[in-house]
C-alpha positions, 0 to 999 in steps of 0.5 A: 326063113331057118337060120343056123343055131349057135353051137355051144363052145365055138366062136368065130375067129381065129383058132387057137392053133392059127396066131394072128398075121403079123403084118409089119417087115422083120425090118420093121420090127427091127427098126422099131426095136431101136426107134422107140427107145429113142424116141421116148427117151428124147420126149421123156428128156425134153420134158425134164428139162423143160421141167428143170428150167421152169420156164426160163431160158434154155441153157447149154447145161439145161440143154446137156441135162436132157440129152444126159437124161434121155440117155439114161432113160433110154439105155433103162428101158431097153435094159428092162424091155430085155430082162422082163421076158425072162421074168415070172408075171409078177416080178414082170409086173413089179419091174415095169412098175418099179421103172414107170414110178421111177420114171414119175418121180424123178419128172416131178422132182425136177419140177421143185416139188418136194421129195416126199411128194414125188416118192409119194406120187412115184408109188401111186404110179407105180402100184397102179401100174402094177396093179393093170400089168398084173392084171393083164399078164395074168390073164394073157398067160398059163401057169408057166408063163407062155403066152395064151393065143387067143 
């Protein structure tokens, strides 16, 4: 029995010229556009909290810490998520690391831990991210910035 032989340079799949199909709403996208940062600030103020108090008692000021800090993070990563497109690949990579080591840091600090042990942690987060965020935008774009389809 013949089978066709594999022509070189050609894969199947998408071209190139054909991006992949979007399969959400522009509502859905929309309403996530809002809902992550949300979303992850609340978590991500829950668990400073529950850091902060160490186990004991949920307090009205334990319970002000957290939605202050879920705030902040929030309006931070919605800030970073709207200046980091306008960014060359590597200050892109550094903002995002800069803010996920940030982010570490101040969780660990809550936690009692001393400040040089949560700086310390925060800049190992912060250059692993760096490191896997380069990576990626290096290899996911041109010379110029754009976005390579693949």
């Amino acid at each position: 029995m013949a089978h066709a032989a594999p022509t070189s340079g050609t894969r199947p799949g998408p071209t190139p010229s054909t991006p992949l199909p979007d399969v959400f709403s522009a509502r859905t996208h929309q309403i996530a556009k809002w809902a992550t940062p949300a979303v992850m600030g609340l978590v991500y103020g829950y668990w400073a909290a529950a850091n902060q108090r160490r186990g004991g008692p949920v307090t009205g000021w334990n319970i002000l810490f957290g939605f202050v800090t879920a705030l902040v993070f929030a309006a931070l990563y919605i800030a970073v998520r709207a200046v980091a497109p306008r960014m060359k690949r590597e200050m892109r990579a550094l903002l995002w690391a800069t803010f996920a080591g940030c982010a570490v840091g101040f969780l660990l600090n809550q936690t009692g831990a001393s400040v040089a042990w949560s700086t310390g942690m925060g800049v190992v987060t912060a250059a692993g991210m760096f490191a896997v965020l380069f990576y990626r935008y290096y290899t996911h774009e041109d010379a110029e910035g754009h976005r390579v389809v693949r």
